[in-house]
N, C-alpha and C positions, 0 to 999 in steps of 0.2 A: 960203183957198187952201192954206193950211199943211196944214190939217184933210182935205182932199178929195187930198193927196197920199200922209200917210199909211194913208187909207184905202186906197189904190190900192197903196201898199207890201205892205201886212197879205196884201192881198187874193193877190197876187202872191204871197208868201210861203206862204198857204194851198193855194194852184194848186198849186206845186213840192214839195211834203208824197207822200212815197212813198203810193203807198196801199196801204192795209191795213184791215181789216175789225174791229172791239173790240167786245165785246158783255159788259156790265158786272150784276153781279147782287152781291147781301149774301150773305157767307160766315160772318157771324157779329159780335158787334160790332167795331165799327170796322174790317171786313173786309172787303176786297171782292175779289170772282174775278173775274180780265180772262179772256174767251178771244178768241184773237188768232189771227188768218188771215191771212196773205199770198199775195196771187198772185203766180202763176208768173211774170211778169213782173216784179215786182218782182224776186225770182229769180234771173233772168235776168241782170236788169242789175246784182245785186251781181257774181254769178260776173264779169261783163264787164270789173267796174272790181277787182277786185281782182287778176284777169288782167293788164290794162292797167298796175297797179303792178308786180306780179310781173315782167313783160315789161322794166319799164324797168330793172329793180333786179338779174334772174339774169343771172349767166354760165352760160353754158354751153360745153365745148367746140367747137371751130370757129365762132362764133359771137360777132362784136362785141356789148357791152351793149347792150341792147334791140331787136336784132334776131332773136334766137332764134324759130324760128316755133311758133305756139300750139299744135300737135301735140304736140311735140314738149315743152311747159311742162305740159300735162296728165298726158301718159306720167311724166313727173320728179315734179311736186307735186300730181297730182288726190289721191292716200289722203292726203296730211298737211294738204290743204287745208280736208276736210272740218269739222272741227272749231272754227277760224278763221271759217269761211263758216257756223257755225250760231254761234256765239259772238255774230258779227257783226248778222247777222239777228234774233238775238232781243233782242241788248241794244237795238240802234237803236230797232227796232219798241216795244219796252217803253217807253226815255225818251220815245216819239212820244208813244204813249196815253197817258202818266200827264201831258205836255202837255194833247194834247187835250182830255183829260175833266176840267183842273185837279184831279187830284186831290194830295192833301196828303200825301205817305208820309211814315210814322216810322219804318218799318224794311225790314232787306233786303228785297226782293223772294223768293218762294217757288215757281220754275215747278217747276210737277209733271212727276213721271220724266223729268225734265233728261236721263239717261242713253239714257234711249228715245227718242227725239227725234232724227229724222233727216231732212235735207236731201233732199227727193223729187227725183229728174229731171225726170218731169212733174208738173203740177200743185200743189197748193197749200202753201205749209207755216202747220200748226195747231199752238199751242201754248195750256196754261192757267199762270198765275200767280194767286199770292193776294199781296196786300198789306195791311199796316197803314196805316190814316191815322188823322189827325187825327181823334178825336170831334165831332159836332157840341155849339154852346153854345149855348146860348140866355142871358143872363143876365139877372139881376130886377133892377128899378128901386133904383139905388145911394141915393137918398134917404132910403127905408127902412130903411135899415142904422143902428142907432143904435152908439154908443162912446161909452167911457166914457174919459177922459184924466187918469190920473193926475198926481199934481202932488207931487214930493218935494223933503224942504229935509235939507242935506247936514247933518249936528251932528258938533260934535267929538268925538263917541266913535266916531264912522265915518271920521271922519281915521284916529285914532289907530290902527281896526283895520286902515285901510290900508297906513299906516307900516311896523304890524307885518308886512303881508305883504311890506314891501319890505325888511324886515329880515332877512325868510328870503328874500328875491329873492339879494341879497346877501352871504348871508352864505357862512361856511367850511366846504367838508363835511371832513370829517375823518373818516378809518377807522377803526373800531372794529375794533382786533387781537386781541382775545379775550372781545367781551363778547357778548353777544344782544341779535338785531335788537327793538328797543321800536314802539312805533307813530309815526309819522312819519318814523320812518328810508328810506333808500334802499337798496337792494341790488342789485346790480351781478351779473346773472345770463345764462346762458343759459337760452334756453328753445324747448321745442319741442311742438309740435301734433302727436299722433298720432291714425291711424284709429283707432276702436272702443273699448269699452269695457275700462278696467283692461288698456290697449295696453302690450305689451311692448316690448323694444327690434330685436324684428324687425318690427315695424309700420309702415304708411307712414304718412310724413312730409308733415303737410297744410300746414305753417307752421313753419320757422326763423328765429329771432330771436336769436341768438345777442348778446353782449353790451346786454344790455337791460338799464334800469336800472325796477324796480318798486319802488312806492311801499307801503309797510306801512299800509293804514286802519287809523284808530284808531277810537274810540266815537262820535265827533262824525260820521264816515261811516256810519257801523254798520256797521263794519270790511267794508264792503263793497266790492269793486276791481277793477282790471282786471289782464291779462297776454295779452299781446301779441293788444290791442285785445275779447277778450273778458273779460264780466265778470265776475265770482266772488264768489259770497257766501261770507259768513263770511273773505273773503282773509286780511284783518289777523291772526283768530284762529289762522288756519293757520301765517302766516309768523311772528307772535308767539314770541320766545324759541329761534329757529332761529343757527344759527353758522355762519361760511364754512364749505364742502365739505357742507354738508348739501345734499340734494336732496328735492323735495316734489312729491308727484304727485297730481296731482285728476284723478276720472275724472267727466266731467257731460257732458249734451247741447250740444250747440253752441248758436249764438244763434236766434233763427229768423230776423231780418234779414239774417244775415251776406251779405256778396257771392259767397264760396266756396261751390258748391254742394255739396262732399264736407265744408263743415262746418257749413253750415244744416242744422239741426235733428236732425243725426245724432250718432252714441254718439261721443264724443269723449276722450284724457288728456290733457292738460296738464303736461308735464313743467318742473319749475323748478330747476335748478342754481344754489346761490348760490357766486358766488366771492369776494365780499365784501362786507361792510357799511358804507353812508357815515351820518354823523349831520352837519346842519347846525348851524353854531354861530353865532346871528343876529349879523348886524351890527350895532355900537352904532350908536342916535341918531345921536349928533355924527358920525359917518364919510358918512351919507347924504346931506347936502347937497351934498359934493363928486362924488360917483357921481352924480348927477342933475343937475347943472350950476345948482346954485343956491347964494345966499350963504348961506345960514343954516336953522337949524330953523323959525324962523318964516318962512321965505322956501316952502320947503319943504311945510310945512302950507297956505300957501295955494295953491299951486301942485295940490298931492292934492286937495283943496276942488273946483277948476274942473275938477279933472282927474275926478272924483267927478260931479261934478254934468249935465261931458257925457255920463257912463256913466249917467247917469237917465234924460238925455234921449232919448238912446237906447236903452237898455230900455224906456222908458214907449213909442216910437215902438215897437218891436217888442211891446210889450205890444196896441198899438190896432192892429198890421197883424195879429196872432193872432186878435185879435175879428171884424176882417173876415173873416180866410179863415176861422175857425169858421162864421161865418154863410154865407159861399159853398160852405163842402164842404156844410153841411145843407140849404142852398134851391134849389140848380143839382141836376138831376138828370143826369148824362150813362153811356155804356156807355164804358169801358175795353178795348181791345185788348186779350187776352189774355195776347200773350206779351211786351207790353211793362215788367209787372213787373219781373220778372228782372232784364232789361238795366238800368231805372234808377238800381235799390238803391244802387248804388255811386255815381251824380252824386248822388242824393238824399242821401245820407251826405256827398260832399265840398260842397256847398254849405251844408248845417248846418255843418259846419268852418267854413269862411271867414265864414259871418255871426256865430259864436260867437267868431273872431280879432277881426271888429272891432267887435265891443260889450267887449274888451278882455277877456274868460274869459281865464286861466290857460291854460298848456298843459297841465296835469296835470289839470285841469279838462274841459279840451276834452275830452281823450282818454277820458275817464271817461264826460260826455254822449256820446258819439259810440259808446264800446264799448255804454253804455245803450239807445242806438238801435238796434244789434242787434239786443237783446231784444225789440223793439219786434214785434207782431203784422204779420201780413199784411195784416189790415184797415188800419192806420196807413202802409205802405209805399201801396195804392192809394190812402189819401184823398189823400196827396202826390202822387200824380201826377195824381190827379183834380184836386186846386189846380193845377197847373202849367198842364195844357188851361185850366182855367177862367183863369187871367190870361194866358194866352197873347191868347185870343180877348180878352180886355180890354184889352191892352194893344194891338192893332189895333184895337180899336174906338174907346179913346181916346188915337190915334194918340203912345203912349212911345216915346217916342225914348233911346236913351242916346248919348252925344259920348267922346270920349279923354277929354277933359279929367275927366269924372267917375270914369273905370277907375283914370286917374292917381293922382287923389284917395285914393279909395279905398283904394289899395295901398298909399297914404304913409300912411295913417293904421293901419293895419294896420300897417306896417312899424314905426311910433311904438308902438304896441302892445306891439312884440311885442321891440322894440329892436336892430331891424335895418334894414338902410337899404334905402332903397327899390326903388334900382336890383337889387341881389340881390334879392330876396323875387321882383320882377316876372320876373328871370329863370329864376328855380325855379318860379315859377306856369305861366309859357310852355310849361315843357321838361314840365310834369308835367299839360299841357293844360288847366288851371285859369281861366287869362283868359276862358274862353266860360263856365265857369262863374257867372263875375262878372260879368259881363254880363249874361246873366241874370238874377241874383240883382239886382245895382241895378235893373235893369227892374221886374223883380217889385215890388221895394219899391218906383219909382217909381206904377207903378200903384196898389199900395196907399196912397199919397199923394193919387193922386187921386182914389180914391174916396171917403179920409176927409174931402176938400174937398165932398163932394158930401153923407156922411152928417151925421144929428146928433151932434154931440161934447157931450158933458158932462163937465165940470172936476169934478173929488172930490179932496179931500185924504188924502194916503196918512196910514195909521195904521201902528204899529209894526209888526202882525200883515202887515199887507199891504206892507209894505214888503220888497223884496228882500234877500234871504239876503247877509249879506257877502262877498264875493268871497272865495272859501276861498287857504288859502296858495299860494304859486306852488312848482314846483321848482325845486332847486335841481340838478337834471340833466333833460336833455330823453330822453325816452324812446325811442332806436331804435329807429326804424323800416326793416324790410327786407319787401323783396318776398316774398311768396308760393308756393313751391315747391312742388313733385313731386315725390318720391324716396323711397328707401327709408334710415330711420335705418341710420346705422353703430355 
């Protein structure tokens, strides 16, 4: 009975649907062209009811609220009405169709010569729009996926190297007043992003960064680094043996990843003002256990141990979700929307962030892979969004869910990461629209959960070669980050 009433709901609901006319064709991948018709009638009755508001809502002189006669409301508002009354008509009609035909948009809408488009007295009004959606998936039998599951045992010279990075977590930067910047040092700089090659200081300004602290690579980087998120070889060689008030300018091509499109792949300088030089001075041993809330060195050591061994787990778990989606960007074939690249670059970039915060990366680390990822090809920008459709459709099909309680999680453990408390970090992820990011991202990896439930896993023991790189040192200054500007240098 339940079933046969809202049948009759549906049904009713489909009755009272303005009508209007959609005639749907492929404009190219994942593209589709609506042309859309309304009749006059339809028409009709918006002018009728938006009169109707306008009636209850104008004053006019001599003339109680909503009694003004409709003469006399058209002579006042018919030329400002216009635009209202096609704004109206087209947006309704559009959310109707993209109802009707379920289709799946990812991005704005595109009606053509919007500007030309005018509201007929008599007869019909025609408009076309293209949209993006959703690619179709098909996806291949998860069974067939094999992985391979590392398996690593934590030794005390991988304590010890972690110690030491908490040595320099810890430790004292101290100014160098007259000496030169060595490798590992900090420096305390402005800097700025100009257009074009070998830019002077009448050039615009693609990116100020003013007060930013750069980190000098040394040999073990192949002094290679970033500055203000792009990355620079040879950096270390350059800023090597440099003294406050010096300034150093690189002139190179921008990244081809970047999010800025006046600094993707175009003639770029780099301007670096150093105002001063910091050098850290590690913390002793015996000071650590009190900074980290434990009794002792040996308390300490095994504490780095568990705290080690869940950073395995977790790289091995992101080691065996890389196998998958290697195997799903090579076996799913789908088209990509064209001009959906672009737009994602930048979520694609913040979501590599937050998964690299909580596998516990450095910040100065992060910052490094993330300027890296710039550099990254076009080809590598689509396979990422090509995985993204591809688990999206998986993640409906085997129906992932994510709850608060896992966001929660999540953000605590990041926040333990990263040694801030949880309630702040969630607030700065909110304000800087981050939580849907993660959201996602747990999704994602839940799905790749359960696919490797489905594929064959094979246990192998890690050997030193294959074992990961040691978490390189953390900073001992966080590196400012500012917004993205327009303007012309002063």
């Amino acid at each position: 009975m339940a079933e046969d009433k809202t049948a009759v709901a549906d049904k009713a609901a489909e009755e009272t649907k303005p009508e209007q006319t959609v005639k749907i064709e492929d404009a190219g991948p994942a593209l589709k062209r609506l042309s859309v018709e309304l009749p006059e009638s339809r028409i009709m009755e918006k002018i009728e009811s938006m009169y109707t508001e306008l009636r209850d809502d104008a004053v006019l002189p001599g003339f109680r609220r909503g009694r003004a006669p409709r003469r006399l409301l058209e002579r006042r508002f018919k030329s400002t009405m216009g635009d209202q009354l096609k704004g109206q008509l087209i947006s309704e009609s559009y959310t109707q169709a993209i109802e009707d035909e379920g289709l799946e948009v990812i991005g704005e809408p595109d009606v053509k010569d919007m500007d030309k488009i005018e509201v007929p007295e008599k007869g019909s009004l025609k408009y076309v729009v293209e949209v993006e959606i959703a690619p179709k998936v098909e996806l291949p039998n998860f069974d067939k996926i094999k992985v391979n599951k590392t398996v690593h045992e934590v030794s005390d010279a991988d304590v010890d190297t972690e110690i030491d990075t908490y040595r320099e977590r810890f430790g004292k930067p101290t100014t160098v007043e007259d000496g030169k910047a060595k490798e590992g040092d900090y420096l305390f700089t402005d800097v700025v992003v100009l257009a074009g090659k070998d830019a002077g200081e009448d050039a615009e300004t693609l990116h100020d960064a003013p007060d930013s602290y750069v980190l000098v690579p040394g040999k073990t980087a192949e002094y290679k680094g970033h500055v203000a998120g792009i990355v620079v070889e040879d950096l270390g060689k350059l800023l090597k043996g440099k003294t406050a008030g010096d300034v150093e300018t690189i002139s190179m091509k921008g990244p081809a990843g970047h999010e800025n499109e006046e600094i993707k792949g175009q003639p770029i300088t780099v301007k670096i003002t150093i105002k001063k030089i910091e050098r850290v001075e590690p913390a002793p041993v015996e000071d650590l256990p009190a900074m980290m809330g434990v009794e002792s060195v040996d308390d300490l050591k095994s504490r780095v141990k568990e705290m080690l061994e869940q950073r395995h787990d977790q790289n091995g778990r992101a080691d065996m979700h890389k196998q998958v989606a290697d195997y799903l960007a090579e076996n799913v074939e789908l088209e990509l929307p064209k001009g959906v690249t672009g737009r994602q670059t930048a979520r694609v970039l913040q979501r590599q962030q937050m998964e690299l915060a909580y596998r516990g990366v450095p910040e100065e680390e992060i910052a490094q892979q993330i300027a890296e990822a710039r550099e990254g090809s076009e080809e590598e920008a689509i396979r990422q969004l090509k995985l993204f459709f591809i688990l999206d459709q998986a993640a409906k099909d085997l129906d992932v869910q994510v709850n608060e309680n896992e966001i929660n999680g999540r953000i605590a453990m990041m926040a333990q990461q990263q040694g801030r408390r949880p309630e702040k970090l969630r607030q700065e992820m909110h304000k800087q629209g981050q939580i849907e990011q993660l959201y996602l991202q747990i999704r994602e990896q839940n799905v790749m959960d359960q696919i490797i439930e489905k594929a064959t896993v094979t246990e192998v023991k890690a050997t030193d070669d294959a074992k990961p790189a040691a978490k390189k040192k953390a900073p001992a200054k966080k590196t400012t980050k500012k917004k993205t500007t327009k303007k012309k240098a002063e």
